[in-house]
C-alpha positions in Angstrom: 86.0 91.0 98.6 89.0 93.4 98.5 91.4 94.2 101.2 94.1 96.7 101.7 96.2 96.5 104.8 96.8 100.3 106.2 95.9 103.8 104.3 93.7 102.2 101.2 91.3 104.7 100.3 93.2 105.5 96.7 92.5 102.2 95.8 88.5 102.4 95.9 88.4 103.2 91.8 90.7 99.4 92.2 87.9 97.7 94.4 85.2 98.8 91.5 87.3 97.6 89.2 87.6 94.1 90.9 83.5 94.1 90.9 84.1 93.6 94.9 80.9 93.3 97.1 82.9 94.7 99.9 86.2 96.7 100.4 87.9 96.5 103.6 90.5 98.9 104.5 91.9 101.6 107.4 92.1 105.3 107.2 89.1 105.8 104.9 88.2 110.0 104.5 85.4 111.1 104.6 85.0 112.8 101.3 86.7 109.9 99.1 84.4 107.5 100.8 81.8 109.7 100.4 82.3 110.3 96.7 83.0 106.6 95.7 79.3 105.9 97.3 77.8 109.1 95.0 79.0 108.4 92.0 78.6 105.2 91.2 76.5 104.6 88.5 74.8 101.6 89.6 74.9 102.5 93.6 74.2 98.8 94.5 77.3 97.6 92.8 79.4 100.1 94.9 81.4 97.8 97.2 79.8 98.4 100.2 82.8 100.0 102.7 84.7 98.9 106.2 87.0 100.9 108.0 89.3 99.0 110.6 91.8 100.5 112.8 95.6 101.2 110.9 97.4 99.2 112.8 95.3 96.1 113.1 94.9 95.6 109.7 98.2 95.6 109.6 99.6 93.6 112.7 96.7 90.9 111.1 99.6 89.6 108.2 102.5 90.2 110.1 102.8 86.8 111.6 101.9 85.4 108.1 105.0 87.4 106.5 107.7 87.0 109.9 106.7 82.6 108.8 107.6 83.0 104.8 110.2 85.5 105.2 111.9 82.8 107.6 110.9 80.2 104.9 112.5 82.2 102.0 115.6 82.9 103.7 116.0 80.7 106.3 119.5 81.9 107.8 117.8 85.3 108.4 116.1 86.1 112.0 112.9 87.6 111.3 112.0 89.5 114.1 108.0 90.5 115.1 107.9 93.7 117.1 105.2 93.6 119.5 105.5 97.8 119.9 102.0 99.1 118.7 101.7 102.7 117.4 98.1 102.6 117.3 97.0 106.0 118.6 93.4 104.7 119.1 94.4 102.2 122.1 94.2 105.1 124.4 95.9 105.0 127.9 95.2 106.7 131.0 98.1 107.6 133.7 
Protein backbone atom coordinates (compact mmCIF):
# COMPACT_ATOMS: atom_id res chain seq x y z
CA UNK A 1 0.00 0.00 0.00
CA UNK A 2 1.07 3.61 -0.69
CA UNK A 3 -0.18 6.70 0.89
CA UNK A 4 0.19 10.28 0.25
CA UNK A 5 -1.40 12.76 2.60
CA UNK A 6 -3.12 15.82 0.55
CA UNK A 7 -2.62 16.55 -3.53
CA UNK A 8 -0.77 13.03 -4.45
CA UNK A 9 -1.66 12.39 -7.92
CA UNK A 10 2.14 13.24 -9.30
CA UNK A 11 3.26 10.48 -7.40
CA UNK A 12 1.20 7.56 -9.21
CA UNK A 13 4.46 6.76 -11.59
CA UNK A 14 6.04 6.48 -7.44
CA UNK A 15 3.12 4.00 -6.28
CA UNK A 16 4.02 1.69 -9.64
CA UNK A 17 7.27 1.94 -8.80
CA UNK A 18 6.69 0.67 -5.10
CA UNK A 19 4.70 -2.41 -6.86
CA UNK A 20 1.68 -1.06 -4.45
CA UNK A 21 -1.64 -3.05 -4.61
CA UNK A 22 -3.36 0.14 -3.71
CA UNK A 23 -2.53 3.90 -3.63
CA UNK A 24 -4.45 6.09 -1.37
CA UNK A 25 -4.44 9.73 -1.76
CA UNK A 26 -6.74 13.14 -2.12
CA UNK A 27 -7.27 15.37 -5.09
CA UNK A 28 -6.85 12.72 -7.72
CA UNK A 29 -7.80 14.30 -11.61
CA UNK A 30 -9.55 12.76 -13.60
CA UNK A 31 -7.30 12.43 -16.53
CA UNK A 32 -3.94 11.43 -14.48
CA UNK A 33 -6.06 8.79 -12.80
CA UNK A 34 -7.38 7.93 -15.84
CA UNK A 35 -4.12 7.59 -17.69
CA UNK A 36 -2.20 5.74 -14.93
CA UNK A 37 -5.21 2.98 -15.20
CA UNK A 38 -4.67 3.01 -19.41
CA UNK A 39 -1.40 2.58 -19.64
CA UNK A 40 -0.22 0.21 -17.67
CA UNK A 41 1.13 -2.56 -19.23
CA UNK A 42 0.08 -5.24 -17.05
CA UNK A 43 -3.49 -3.42 -16.00
CA UNK A 44 -3.83 -5.85 -13.00
CA UNK A 45 -0.62 -4.71 -11.45
CA UNK A 46 -1.94 -1.00 -11.61
CA UNK A 47 -2.44 -0.11 -8.01
CA UNK A 48 -5.91 -0.04 -7.83
CA UNK A 49 -6.86 3.91 -6.71
CA UNK A 50 -8.69 5.73 -3.56
CA UNK A 51 -9.48 9.19 -3.31
CA UNK A 52 -10.20 10.59 0.27
CA UNK A 53 -11.14 14.08 1.10
CA UNK A 54 -7.85 16.81 1.31
CA UNK A 55 -8.16 17.60 4.45
CA UNK A 56 -8.77 14.33 6.22
CA UNK A 57 -6.01 12.69 4.91
CA UNK A 58 -4.28 15.23 6.34
CA UNK A 59 -5.83 16.08 9.81
CA UNK A 60 -5.31 11.84 10.05
CA UNK A 61 -1.19 12.42 11.05
CA UNK A 62 -1.58 15.62 12.65
CA UNK A 63 -1.95 14.28 16.15
CA UNK A 64 0.86 11.79 15.26
CA UNK A 65 3.33 14.81 14.38
CA UNK A 66 1.78 17.63 17.26
CA UNK A 67 3.19 14.03 19.89
CA UNK A 68 6.90 13.74 18.18
CA UNK A 69 7.28 17.35 17.48
CA UNK A 70 6.70 17.75 21.42
CA UNK A 71 9.00 14.72 21.92
CA UNK A 72 11.83 16.24 19.73
CA UNK A 73 11.80 19.52 21.15
CA UNK A 74 10.20 19.34 24.30
CA UNK A 75 10.38 23.16 25.40
CA UNK A 76 8.34 24.02 22.26
CA UNK A 77 4.31 24.20 22.42
CA UNK A 78 3.05 22.36 19.60
CA UNK A 79 -0.16 23.61 18.95
CA UNK A 80 -3.17 21.50 16.89
CA UNK A 81 -5.62 23.83 15.21
CA UNK A 82 -8.94 22.34 15.17
CA UNK A 83 -9.92 25.13 12.16
CA UNK A 84 -10.99 22.84 9.06
CA UNK A 85 -10.67 24.27 5.53
CA UNK A 86 -12.37 21.43 4.05
CA UNK A 87 -14.69 22.92 1.40
CA UNK A 88 -16.65 19.56 1.23
CA UNK A 89 -18.17 19.89 4.90
CA UNK A 90 -20.82 21.98 3.49
CA UNK A 91 -22.93 24.27 5.80
CA UNK A 92 -26.30 25.64 5.53
CA UNK A 93 -27.30 29.18 7.17
Amino acid sequence: MAVCPGAGDSFLGAAVAAEADVYITSDLRHHPALEHLESAVDPSAAPALIDVPHAASEALWLPLAQQLLGEVLPGLEVLLSEHTTDPWSGRVP
